[in-house]
OpenMM code with the backbone's topology and positions (N, CA, C; nanometers):
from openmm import Vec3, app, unit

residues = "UNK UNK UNK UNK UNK UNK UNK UNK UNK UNK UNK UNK UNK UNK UNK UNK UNK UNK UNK UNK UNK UNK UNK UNK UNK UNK UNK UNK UNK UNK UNK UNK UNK UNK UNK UNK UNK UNK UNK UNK UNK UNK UNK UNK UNK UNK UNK UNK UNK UNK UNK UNK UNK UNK UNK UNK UNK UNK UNK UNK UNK UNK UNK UNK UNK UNK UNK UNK UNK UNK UNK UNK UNK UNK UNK UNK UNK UNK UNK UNK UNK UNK UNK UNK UNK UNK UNK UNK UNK UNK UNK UNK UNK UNK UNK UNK UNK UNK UNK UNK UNK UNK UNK UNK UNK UNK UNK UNK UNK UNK UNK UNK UNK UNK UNK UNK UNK UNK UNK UNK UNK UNK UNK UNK UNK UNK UNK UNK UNK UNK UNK UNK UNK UNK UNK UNK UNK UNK UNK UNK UNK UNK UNK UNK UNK UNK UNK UNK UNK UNK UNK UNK UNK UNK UNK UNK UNK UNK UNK UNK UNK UNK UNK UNK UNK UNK UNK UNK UNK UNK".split()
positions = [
    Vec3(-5.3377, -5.0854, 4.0409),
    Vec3(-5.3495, -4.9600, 3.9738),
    Vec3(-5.4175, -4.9869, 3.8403),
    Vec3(-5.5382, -4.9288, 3.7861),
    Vec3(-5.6022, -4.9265, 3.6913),
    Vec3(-5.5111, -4.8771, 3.5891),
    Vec3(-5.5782, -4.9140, 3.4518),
    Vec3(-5.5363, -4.8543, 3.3158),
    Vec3(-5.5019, -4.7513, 3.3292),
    Vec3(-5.6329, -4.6201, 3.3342),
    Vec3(-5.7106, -4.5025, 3.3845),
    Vec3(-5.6153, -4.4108, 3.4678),
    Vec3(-5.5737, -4.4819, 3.5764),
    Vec3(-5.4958, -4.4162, 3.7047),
    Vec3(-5.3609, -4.4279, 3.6274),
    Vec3(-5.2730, -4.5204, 3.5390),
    Vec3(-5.1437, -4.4663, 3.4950),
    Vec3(-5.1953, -4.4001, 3.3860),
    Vec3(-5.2701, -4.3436, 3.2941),
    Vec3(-5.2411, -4.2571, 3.2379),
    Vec3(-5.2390, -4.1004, 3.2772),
    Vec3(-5.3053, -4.1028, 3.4069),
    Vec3(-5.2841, -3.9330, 3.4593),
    Vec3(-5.1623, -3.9253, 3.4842),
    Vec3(-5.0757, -4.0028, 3.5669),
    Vec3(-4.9537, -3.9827, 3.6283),
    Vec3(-4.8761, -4.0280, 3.4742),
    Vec3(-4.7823, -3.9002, 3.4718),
    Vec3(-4.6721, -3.9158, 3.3863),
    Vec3(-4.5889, -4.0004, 3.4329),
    Vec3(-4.5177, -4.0944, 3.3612),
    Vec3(-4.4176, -4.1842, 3.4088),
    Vec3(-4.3343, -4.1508, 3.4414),
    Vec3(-4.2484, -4.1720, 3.5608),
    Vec3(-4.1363, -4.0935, 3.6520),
    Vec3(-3.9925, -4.0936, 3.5497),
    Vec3(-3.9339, -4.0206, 3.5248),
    Vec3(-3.7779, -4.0376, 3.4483),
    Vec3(-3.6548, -4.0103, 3.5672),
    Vec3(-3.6176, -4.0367, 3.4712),
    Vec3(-3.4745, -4.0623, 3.5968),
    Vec3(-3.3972, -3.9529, 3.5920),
    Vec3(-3.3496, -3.8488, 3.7004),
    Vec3(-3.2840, -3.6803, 3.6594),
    Vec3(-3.1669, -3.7230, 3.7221),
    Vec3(-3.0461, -3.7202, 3.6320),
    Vec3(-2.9537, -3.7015, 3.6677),
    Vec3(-2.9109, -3.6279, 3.8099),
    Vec3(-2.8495, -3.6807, 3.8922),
    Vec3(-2.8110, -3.6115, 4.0517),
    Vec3(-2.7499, -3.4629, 3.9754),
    Vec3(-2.7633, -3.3843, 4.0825),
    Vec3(-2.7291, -3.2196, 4.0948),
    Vec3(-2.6155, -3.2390, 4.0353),
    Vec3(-2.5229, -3.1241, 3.9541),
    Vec3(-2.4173, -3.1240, 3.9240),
    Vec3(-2.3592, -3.2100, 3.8479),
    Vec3(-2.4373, -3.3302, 3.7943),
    Vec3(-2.3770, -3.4459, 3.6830),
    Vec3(-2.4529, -3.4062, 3.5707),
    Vec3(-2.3607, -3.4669, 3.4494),
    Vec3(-2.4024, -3.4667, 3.3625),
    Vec3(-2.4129, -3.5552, 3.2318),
    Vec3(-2.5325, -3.5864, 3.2365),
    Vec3(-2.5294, -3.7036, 3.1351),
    Vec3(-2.4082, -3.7800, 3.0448),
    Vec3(-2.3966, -3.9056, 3.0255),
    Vec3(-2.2509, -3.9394, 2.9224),
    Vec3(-2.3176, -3.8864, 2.8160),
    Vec3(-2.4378, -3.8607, 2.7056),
    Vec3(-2.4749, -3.8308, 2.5796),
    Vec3(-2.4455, -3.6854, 2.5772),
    Vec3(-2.4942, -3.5658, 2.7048),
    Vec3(-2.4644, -3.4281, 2.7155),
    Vec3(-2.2874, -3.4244, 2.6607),
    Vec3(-2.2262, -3.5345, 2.7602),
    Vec3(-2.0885, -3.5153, 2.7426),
    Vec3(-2.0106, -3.5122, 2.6101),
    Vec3(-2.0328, -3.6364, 2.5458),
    Vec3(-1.9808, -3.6133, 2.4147),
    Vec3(-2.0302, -3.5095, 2.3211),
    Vec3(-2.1627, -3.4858, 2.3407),
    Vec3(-2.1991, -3.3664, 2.2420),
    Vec3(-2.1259, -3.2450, 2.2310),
    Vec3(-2.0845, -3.2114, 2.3851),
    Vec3(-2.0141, -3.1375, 2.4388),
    Vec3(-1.8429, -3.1308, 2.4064),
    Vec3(-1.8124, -3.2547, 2.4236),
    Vec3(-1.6412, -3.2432, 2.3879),
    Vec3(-1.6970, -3.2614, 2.2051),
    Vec3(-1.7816, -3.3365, 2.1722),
    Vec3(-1.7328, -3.3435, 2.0198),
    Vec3(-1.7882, -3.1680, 1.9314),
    Vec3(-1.8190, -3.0487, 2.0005),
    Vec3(-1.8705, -2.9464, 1.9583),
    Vec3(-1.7168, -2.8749, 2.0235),
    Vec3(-1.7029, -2.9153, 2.1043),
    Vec3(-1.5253, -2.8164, 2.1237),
    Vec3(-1.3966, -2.8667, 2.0298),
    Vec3(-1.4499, -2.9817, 2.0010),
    Vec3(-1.3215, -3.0483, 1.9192),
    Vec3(-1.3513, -2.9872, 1.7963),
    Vec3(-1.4953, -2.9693, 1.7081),
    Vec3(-1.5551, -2.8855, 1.6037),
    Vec3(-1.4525, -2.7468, 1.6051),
    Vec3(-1.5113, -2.7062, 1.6936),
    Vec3(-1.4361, -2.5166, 1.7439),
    Vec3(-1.2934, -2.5612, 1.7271),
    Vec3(-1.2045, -2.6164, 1.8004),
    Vec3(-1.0652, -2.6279, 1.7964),
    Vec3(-1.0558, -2.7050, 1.6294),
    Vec3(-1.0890, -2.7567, 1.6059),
    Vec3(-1.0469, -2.7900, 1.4480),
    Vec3(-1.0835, -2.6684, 1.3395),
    Vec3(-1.1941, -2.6146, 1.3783),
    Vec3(-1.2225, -2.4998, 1.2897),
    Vec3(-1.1175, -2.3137, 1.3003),
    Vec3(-1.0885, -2.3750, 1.4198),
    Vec3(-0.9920, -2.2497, 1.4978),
    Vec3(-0.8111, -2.2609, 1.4134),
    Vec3(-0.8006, -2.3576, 1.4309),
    Vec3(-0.6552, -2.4249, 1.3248),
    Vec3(-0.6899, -2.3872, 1.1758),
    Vec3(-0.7807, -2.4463, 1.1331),
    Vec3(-0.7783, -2.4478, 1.0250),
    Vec3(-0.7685, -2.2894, 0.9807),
    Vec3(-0.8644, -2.2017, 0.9877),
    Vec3(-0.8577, -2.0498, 0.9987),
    Vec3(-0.7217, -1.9848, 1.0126),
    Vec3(-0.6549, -2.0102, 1.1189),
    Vec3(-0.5620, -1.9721, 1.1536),
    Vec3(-0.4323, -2.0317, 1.0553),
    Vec3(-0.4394, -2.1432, 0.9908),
    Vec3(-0.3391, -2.2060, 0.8889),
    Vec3(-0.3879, -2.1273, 0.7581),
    Vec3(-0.4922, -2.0786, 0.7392),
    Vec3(-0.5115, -2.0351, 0.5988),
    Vec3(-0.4383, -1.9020, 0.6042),
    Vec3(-0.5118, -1.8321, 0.7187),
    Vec3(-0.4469, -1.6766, 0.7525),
    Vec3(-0.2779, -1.6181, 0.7343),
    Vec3(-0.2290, -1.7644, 0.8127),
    Vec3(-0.0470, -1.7387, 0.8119),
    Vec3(0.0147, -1.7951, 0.7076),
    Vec3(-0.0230, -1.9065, 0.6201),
    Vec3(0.0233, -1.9484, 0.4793),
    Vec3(-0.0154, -1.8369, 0.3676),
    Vec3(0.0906, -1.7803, 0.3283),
    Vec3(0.0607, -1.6560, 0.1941),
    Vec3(-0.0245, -1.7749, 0.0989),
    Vec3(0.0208, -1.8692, 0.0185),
    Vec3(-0.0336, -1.9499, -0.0789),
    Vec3(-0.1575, -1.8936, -0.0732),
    Vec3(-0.2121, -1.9877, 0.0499),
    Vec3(-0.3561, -2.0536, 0.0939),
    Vec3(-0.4405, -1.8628, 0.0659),
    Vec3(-0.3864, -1.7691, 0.1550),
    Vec3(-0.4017, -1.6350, 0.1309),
    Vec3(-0.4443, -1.5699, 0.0161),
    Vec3(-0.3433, -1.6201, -0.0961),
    Vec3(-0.3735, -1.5561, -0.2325),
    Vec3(-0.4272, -1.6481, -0.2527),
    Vec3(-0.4598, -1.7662, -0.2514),
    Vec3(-0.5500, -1.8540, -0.3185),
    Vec3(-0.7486, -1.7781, -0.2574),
    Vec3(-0.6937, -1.7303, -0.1199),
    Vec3(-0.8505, -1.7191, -0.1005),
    Vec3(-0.8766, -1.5862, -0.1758),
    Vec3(-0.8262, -1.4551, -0.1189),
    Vec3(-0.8316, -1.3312, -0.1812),
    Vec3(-0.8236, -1.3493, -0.3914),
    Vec3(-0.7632, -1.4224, -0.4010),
    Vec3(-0.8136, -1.4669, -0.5757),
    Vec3(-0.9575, -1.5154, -0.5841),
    Vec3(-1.0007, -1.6030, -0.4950),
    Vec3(-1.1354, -1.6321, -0.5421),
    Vec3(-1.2466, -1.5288, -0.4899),
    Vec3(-1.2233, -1.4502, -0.4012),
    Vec3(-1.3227, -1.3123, -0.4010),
    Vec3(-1.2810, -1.1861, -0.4520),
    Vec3(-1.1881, -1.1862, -0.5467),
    Vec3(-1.1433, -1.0625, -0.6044),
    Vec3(-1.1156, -1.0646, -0.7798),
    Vec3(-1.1875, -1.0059, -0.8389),
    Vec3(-1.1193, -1.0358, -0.9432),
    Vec3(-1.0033, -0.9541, -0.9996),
    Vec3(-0.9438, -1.0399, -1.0343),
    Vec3(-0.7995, -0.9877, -1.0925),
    Vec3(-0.7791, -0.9775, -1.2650),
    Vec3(-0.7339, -0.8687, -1.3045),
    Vec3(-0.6993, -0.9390, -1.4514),
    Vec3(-0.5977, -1.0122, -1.4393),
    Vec3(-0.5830, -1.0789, -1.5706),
    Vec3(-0.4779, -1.2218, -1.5746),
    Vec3(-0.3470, -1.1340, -1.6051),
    Vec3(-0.3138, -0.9917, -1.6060),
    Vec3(-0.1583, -0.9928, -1.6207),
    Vec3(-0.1914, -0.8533, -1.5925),
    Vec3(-0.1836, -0.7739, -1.4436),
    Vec3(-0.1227, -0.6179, -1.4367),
    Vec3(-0.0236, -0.5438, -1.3751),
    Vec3(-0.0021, -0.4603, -1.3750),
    Vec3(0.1482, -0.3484, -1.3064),
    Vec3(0.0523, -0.3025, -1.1765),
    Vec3(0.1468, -0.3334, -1.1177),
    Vec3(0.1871, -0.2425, -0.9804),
    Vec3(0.3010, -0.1186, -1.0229),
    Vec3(0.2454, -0.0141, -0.9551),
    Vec3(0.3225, 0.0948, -0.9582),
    Vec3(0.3472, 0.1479, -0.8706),
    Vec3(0.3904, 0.2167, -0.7340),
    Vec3(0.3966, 0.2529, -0.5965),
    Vec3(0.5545, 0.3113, -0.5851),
    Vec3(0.5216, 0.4405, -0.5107),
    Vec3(0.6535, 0.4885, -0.4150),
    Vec3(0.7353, 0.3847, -0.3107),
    Vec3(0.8477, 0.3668, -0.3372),
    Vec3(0.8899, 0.2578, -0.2658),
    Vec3(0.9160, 0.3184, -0.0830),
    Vec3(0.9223, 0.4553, -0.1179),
    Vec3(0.9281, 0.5201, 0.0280),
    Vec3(0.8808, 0.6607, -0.0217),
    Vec3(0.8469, 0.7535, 0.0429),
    Vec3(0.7517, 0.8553, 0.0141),
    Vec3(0.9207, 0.9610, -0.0864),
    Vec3(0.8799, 1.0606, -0.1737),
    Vec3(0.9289, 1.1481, -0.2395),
    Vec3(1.0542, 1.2458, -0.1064),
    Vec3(1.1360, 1.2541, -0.0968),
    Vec3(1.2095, 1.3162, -0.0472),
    Vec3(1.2613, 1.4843, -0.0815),
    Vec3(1.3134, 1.5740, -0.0235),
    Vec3(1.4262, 1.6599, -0.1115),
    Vec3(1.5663, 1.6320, -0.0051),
    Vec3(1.6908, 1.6233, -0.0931),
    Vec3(1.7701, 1.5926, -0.0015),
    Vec3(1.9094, 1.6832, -0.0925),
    Vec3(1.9608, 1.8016, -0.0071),
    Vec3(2.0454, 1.8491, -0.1246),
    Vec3(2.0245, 1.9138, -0.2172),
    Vec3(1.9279, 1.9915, -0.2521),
    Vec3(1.8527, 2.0599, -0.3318),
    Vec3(1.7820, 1.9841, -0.4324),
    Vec3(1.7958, 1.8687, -0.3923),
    Vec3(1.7288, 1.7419, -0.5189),
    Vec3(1.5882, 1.6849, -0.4508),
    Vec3(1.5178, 1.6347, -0.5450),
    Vec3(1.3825, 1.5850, -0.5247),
    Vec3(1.4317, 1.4099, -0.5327),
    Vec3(1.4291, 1.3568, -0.3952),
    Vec3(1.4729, 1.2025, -0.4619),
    Vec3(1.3225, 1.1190, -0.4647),
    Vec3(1.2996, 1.0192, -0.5618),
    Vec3(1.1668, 0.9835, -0.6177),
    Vec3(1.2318, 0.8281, -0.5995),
    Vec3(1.1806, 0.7369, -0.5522),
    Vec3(1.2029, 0.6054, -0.5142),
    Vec3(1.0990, 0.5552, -0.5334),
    Vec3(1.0810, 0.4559, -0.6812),
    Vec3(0.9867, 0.4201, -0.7452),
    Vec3(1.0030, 0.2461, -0.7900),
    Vec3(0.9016, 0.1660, -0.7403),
    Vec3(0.8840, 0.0429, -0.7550),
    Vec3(0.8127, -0.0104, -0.8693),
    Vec3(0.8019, -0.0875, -0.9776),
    Vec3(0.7113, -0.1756, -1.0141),
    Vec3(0.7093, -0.2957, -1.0432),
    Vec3(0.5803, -0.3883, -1.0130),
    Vec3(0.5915, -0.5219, -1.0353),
    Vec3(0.4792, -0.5444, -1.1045),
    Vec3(0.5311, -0.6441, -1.1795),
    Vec3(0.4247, -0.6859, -1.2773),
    Vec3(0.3396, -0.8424, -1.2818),
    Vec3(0.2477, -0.8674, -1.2957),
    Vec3(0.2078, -0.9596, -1.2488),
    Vec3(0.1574, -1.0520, -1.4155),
    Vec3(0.1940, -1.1687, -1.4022),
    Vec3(0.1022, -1.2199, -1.5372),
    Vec3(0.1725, -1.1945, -1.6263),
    Vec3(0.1726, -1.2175, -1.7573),
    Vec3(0.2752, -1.3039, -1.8616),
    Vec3(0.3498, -1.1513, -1.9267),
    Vec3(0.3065, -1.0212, -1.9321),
    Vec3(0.3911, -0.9593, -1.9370),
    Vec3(0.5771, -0.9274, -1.8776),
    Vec3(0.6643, -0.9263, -1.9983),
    Vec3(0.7882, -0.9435, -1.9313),
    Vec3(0.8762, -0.8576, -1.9915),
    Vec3(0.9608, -0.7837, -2.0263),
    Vec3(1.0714, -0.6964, -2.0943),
    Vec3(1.1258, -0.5862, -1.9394),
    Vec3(1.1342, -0.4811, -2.0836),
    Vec3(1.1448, -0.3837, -1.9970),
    Vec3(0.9894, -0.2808, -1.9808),
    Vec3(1.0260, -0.1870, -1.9018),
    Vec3(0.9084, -0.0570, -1.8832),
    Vec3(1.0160, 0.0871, -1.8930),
    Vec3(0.9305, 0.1367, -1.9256),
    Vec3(0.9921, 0.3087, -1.9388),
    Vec3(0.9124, 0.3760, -1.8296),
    Vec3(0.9812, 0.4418, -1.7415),
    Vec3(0.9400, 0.5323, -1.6487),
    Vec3(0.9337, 0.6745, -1.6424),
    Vec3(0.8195, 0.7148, -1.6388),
    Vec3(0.8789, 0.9212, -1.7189),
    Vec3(0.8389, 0.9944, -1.5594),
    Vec3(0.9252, 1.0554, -1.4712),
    Vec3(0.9497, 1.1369, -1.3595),
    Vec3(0.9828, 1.2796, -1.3863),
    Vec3(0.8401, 1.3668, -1.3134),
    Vec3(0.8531, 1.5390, -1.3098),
    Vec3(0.8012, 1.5918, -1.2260),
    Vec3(0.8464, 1.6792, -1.1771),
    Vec3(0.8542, 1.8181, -1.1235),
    Vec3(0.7485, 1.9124, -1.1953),
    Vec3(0.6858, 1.9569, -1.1095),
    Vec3(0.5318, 2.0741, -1.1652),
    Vec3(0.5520, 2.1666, -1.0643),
    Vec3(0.5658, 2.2672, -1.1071),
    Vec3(0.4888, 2.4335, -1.0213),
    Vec3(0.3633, 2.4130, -0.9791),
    Vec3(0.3751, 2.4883, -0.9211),
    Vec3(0.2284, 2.5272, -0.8882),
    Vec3(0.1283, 2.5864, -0.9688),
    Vec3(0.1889, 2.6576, -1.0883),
    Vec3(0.1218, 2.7352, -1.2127),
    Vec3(0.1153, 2.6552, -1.2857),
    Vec3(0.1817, 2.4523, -1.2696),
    Vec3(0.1406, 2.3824, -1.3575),
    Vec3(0.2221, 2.3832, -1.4648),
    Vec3(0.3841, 2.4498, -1.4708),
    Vec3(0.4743, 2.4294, -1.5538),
    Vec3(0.5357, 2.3011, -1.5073),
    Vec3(0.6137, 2.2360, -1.5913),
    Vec3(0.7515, 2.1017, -1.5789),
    Vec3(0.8749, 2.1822, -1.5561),
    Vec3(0.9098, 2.1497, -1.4272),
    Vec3(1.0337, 2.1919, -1.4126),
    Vec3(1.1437, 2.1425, -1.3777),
    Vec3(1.1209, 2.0164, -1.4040),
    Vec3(1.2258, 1.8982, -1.4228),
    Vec3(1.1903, 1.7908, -1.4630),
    Vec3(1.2911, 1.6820, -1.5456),
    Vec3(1.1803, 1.5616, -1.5961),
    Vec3(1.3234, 1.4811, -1.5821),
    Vec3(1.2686, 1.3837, -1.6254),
    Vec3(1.4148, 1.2633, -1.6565),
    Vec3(1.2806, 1.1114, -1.6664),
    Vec3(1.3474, 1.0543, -1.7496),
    Vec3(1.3452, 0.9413, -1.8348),
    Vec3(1.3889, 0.7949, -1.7875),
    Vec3(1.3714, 0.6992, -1.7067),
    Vec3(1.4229, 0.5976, -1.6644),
    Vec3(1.3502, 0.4533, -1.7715),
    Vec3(1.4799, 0.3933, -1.7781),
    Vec3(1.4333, 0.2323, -1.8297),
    Vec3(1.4429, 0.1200, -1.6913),
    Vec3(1.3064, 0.0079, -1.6995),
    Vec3(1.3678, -0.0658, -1.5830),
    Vec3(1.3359, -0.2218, -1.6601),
    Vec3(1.4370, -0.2899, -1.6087),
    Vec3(1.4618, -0.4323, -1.6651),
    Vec3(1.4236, -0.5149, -1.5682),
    Vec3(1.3079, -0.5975, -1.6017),
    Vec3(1.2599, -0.7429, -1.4786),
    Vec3(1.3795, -0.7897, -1.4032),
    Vec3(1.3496, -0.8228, -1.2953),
    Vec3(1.5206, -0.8642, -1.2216),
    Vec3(1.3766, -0.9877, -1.1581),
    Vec3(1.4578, -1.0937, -1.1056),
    Vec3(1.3722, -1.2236, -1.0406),
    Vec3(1.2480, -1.2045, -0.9738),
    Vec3(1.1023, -1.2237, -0.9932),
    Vec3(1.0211, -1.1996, -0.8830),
    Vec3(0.9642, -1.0965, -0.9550),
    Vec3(0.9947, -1.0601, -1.0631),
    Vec3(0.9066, -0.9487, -1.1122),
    Vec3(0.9130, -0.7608, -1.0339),
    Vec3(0.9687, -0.7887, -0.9514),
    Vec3(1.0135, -0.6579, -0.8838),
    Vec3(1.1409, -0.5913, -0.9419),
    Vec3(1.0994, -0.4465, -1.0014),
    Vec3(1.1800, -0.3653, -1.0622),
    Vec3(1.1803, -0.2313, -0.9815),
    Vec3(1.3188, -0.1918, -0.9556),
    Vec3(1.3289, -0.0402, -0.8578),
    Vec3(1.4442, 0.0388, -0.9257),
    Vec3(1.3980, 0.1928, -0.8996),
    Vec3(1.4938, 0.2928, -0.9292),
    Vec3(1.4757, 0.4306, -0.8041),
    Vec3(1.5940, 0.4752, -0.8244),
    Vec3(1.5739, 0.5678, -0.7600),
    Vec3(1.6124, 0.7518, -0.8597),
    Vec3(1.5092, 0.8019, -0.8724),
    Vec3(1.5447, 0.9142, -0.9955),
    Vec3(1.5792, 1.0958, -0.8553),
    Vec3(1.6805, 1.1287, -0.9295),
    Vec3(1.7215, 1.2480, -0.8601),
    Vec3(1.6501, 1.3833, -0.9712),
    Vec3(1.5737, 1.4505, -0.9054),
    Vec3(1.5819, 1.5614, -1.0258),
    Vec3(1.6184, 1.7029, -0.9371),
    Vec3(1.6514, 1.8303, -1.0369),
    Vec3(1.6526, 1.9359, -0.9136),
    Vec3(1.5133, 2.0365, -0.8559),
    Vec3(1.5663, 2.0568, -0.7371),
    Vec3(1.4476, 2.1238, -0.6848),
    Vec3(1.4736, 2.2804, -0.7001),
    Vec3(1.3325, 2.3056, -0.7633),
    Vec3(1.3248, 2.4789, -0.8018),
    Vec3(1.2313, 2.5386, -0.6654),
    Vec3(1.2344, 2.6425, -0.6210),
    Vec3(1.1759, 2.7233, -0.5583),
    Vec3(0.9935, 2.7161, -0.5935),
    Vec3(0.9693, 2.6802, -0.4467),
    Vec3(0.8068, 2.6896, -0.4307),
    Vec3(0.7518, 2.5690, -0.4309),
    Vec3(0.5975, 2.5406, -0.3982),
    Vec3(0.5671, 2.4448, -0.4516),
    Vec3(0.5842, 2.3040, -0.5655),
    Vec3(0.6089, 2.2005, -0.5300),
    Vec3(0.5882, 2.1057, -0.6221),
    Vec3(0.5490, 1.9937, -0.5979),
    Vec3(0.4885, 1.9589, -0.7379),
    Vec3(0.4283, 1.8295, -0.7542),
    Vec3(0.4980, 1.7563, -0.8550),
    Vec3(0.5016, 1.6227, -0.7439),
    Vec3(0.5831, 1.4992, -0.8350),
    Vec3(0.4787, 1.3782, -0.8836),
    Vec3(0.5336, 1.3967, -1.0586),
    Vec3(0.4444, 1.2779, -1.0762),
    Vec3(0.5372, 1.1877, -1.1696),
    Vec3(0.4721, 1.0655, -1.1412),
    Vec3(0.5113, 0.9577, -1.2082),
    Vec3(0.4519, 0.8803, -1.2985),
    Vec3(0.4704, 0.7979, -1.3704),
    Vec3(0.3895, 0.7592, -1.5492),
    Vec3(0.4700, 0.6413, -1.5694),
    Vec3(0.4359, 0.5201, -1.5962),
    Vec3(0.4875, 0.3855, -1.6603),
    Vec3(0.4487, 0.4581, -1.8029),
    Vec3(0.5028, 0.4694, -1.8680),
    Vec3(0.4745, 0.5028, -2.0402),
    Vec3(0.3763, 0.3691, -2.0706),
    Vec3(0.3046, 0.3808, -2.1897),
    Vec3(0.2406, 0.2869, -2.2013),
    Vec3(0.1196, 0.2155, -2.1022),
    Vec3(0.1319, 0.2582, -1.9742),
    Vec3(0.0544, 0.1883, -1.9224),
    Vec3(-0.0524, 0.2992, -1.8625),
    Vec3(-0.1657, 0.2706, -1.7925),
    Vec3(-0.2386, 0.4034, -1.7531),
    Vec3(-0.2314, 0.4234, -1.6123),
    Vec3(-0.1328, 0.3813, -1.5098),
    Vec3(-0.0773, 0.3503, -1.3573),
    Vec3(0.0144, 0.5058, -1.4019),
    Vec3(-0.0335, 0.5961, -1.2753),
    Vec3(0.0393, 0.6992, -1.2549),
    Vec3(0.0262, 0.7270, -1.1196),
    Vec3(0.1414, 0.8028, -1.0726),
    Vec3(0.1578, 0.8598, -0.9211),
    Vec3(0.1400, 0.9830, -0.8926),
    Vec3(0.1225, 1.0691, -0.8212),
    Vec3(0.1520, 1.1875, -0.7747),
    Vec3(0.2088, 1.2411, -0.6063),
    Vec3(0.2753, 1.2982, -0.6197),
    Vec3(0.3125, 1.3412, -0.4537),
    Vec3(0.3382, 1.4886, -0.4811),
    Vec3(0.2710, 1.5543, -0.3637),
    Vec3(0.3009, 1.7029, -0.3807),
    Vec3(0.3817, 1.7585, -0.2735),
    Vec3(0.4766, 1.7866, -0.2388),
    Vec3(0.5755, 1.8754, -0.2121),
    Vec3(0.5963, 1.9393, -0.1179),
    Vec3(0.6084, 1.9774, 0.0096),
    Vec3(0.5893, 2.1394, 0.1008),
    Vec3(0.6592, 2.2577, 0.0212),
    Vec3(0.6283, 2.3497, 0.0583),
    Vec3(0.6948, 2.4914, -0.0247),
    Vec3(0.8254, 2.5029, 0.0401),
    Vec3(0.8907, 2.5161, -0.0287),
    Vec3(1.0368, 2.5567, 0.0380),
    Vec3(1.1433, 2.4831, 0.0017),
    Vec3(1.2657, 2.4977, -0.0042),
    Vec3(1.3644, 2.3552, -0.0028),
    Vec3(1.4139, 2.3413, 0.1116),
    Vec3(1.3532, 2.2795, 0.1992),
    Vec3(1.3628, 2.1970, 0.3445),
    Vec3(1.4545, 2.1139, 0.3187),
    Vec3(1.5103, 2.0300, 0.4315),
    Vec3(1.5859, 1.8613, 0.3505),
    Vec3(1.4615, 1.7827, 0.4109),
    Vec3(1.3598, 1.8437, 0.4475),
    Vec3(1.2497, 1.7118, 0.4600),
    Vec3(1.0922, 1.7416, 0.4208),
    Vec3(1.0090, 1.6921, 0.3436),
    Vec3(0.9109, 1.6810, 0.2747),
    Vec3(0.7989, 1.7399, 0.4005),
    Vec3(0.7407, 1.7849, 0.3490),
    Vec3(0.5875, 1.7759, 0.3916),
    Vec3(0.4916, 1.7950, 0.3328),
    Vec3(0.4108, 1.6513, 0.2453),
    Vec3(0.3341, 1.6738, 0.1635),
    Vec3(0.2237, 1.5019, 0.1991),
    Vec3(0.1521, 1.4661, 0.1107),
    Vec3(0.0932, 1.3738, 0.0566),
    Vec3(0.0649, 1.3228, -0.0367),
    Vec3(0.0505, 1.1635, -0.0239),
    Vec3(0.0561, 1.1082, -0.1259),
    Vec3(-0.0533, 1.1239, -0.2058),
] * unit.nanometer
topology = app.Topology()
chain = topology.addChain("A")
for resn in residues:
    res = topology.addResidue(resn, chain)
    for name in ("N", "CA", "C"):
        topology.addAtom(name, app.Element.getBySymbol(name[0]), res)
């Protein structure tokens, strides 16, 4: 066979038989599933550890370094001719004492028709709760809530009537 004559013919390679598959295919193969299963754990350990959680949601969120949470701990009730107001706050960051809580009752014409005054004292964990009773007047109302001092306020408005059960939104 001339020079000439092997360079037309491509040199024959060797094809793996039907249905096999190379040992180099193979490891590429288990070491790209072992990739996936290590990357699948890991995800899944960040997701169910709170730490790891607030550690990630801190680095794409910015936070100030010390604020109040303010929130209905369960939605505004009337129970008894009373408006019951179940009110949470937590505070986050080097703020610590107490907070003053100011809770009222509004008409619909936008008068106060009940108020009351709560103090709440840090208890462990920064989570502080009360529950304020005021009375319920005829018609519409809107309940709002105010940390004094701070600019975190609530509102919930009322169904018309004194029902013993709410129908309104937050």
């Amino acid at each position: 066979m001339s020079f000439l004559d092997s360079l037309k013919k491509p040199p024959q390679q060797e094809a793996a038989p039907a249905g096999q598959v190379r040992p180099e295919r193979r490891r590429r193969r288990r070491l790209a599933l072992v990739t996936l299963l290590v990357l699948i754990v890991a995800v899944v350990g960040v997701l169910v550890t709170p730490a790891a959680r607030r550690e990630l949601r801190e680095s794409f969120t910015r936070l100030p370094s010390s604020y109040t949470e303010l929130y209905f701990t369960t939605a505004p009730a009337v129970s008894h001719a009373q408006v019951v107001v179940p009110v949470s706050v937590v505070r986050h960051g080097d703020s610590k004492g107490t907070d003053r809580l100011r809770v009222w009752l509004e008409s619909s014409t936008g008068r106060t028709t009940a108020s009351a005054t709560a103090t709440l004292t840090e208890r462990p964990g920064g989570r502080m709760s009360t529950v304020t009773r005021l009375p319920l007047r005829q018609g519409g109302q809107v309940v709002h809530v105010t940390l004094l001092g701070h600019p975190e306020s609530l509102h919930f408005r009322l169904g018309a009537g004194n029902s013993e059960t709410t129908k309104g939104s937050p």
